[in-house]
C-alpha positions as CSV (number, residue, x, y, z in Angstrom):
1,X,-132.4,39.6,-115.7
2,X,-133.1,39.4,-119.5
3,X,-136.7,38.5,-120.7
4,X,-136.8,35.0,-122.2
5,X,-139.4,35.2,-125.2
6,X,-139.9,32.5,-128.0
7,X,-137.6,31.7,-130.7
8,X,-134.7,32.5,-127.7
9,X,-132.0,30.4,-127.8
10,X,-131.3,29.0,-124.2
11,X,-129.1,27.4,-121.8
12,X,-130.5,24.5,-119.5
13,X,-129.3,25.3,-115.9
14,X,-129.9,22.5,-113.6
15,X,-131.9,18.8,-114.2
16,X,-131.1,16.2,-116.2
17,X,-130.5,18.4,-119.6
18,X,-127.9,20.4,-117.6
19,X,-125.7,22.4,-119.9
20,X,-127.3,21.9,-123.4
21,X,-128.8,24.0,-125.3
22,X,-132.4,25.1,-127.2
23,X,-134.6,27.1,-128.8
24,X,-137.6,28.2,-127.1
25,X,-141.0,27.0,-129.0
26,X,-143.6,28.4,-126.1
27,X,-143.8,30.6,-123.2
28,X,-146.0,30.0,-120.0
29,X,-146.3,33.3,-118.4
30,X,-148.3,32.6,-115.4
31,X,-146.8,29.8,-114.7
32,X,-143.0,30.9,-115.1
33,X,-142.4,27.7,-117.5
34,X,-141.0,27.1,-121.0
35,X,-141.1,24.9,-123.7
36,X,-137.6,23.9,-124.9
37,X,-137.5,22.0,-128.6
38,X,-136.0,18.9,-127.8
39,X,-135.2,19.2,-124.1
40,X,-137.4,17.5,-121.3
41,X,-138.9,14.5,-123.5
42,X,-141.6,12.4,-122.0
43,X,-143.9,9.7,-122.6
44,X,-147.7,10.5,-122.2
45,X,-149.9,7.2,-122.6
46,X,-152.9,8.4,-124.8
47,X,-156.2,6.7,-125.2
48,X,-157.5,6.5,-129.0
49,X,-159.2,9.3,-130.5
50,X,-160.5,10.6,-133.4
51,X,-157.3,13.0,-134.1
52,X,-155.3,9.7,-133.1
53,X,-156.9,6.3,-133.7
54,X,-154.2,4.4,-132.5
55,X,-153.8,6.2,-129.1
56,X,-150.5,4.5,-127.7
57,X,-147.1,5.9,-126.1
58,X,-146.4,9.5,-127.5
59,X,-143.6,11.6,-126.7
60,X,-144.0,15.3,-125.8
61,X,-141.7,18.4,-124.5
62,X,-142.9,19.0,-120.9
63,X,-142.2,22.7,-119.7
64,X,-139.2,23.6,-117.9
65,X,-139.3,26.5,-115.0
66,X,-137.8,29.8,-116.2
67,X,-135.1,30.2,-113.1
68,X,-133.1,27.0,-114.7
69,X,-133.0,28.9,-118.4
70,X,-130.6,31.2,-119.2
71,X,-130.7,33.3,-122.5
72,X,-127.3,33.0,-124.6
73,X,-126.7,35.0,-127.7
């Protein structure tokens, strides 16, 4: 099994994303996950904060488990 690292461009296995593909932008070792640019969107509801006065409905990448990557030249 190849080692998946960032910048890697990758396939998407199973799920709803099933047969596109990314670029990795962050690795979770210890948890086995990764973070694919574009792939896995959803919609975290934020309070208002300093860094974001307006809080609202923000979309975010959410990590994807390494076994449904594979890495593609």
């Amino acid at each position: 099994m190849k080692k998946i690292k960032r910048e890697d461009r990758v396939l998407i296995l199973s799920g709803n994303y099933k047969g596109i593909e990314g670029v990795v932008v962050k690795i979770f070792s210890k948890k086995n996950k990764a973070i694919v640019r574009g792939i896995n969107i959803v919609k975290r509801h934020t309070k208002p904060t300093l860094r974001k006065p307006k809080g609202g409905i923000l979309e975010k990448e959410a990590p994807i488990h390494l076994s449904n990557l594979k890495k593609i030249k």
